[in-house]
C-alpha positions in Angstrom: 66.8 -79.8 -67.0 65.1 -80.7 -64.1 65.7 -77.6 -62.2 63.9 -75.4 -65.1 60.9 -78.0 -64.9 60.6 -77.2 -61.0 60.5 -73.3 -61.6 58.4 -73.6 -64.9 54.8 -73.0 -62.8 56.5 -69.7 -61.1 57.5 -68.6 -65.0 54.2 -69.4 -66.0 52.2 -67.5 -62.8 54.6 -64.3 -63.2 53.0 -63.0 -66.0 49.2 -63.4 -64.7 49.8 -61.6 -61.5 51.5 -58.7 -64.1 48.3 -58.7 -65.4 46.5 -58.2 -62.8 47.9 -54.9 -61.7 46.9 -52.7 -64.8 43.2 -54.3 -64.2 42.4 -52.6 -61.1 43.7 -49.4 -62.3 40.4 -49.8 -64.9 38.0 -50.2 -62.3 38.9 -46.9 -60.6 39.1 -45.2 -63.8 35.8 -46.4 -64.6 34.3 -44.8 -61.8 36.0 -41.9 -62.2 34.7 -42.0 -65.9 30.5 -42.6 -64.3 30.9 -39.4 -62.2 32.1 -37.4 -64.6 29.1 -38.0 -66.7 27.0 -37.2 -64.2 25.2 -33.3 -64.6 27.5 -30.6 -62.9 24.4 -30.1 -60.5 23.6 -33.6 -59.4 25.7 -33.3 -56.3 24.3 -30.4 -55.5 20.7 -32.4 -55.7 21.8 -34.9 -53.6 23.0 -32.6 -50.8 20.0 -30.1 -51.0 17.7 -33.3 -50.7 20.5 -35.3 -47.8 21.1 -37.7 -50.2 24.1 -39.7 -50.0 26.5 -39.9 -53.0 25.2 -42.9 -55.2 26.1 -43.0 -58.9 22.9 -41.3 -60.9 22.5 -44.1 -63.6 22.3 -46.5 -60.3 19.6 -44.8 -58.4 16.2 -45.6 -58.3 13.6 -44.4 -61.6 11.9 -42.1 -58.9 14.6 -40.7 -57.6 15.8 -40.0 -61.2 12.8 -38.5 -62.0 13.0 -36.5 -59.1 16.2 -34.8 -59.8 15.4 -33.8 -63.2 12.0 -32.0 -61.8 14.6 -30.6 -59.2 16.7 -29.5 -62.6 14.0 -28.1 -63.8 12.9 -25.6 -61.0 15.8 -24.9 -59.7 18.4 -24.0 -62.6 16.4 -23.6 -65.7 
C-alpha cells in the first residue's frame, strides 16, 4: 500500500501533461485559421507597401483603412 501512495502524484501528473500536448496543436491551428480569413490580396498589400506580415484584424485602424482604399484602386 505504501508503495502506490509514493507513485500516486506521478499517476495523478500523467494525465495533465497528456493534456497539454493537444493544446498547443490549437494555437497553431488558430493561426492558421486568422490567415486564412484574411482577403486573398492582403499579402500582396503588405508587400507592395513593405509591410511586414502582421495579422490584418491586429493592425492598426489606419492601416486597415488603408488597405481597403488599396482594395479599392487596385483590384476593383
Amino acid at each position: 500500500m505504501r508503495i502506490w501512495l509514493r507513485k500516486l502524484p506521478l499517476f495523478a501528473l500523467a494525465p495533465m501533461l497528456a493534456a497539454s500536448i493537444p493544446m498547443t496543436g490549437c494555437r497553431t491551428q488558430n493561426t492558421t485559421i486568422n490567415s486564412q480569413q484574411e482577403p486573398p490580396d492582403y499579402r500582396q498589400w503588405e508587400h507592395d507597401t513593405n509591410r511586414p506580415h502582421v495579422d490584418l484584424d491586429k493592425r492598426s485602424q489606419a492601416d486597415q483603412n488603408e488597405f481597403q482604399e488599396w482594395q479599392r484602386t487596385h483590384h476593383h
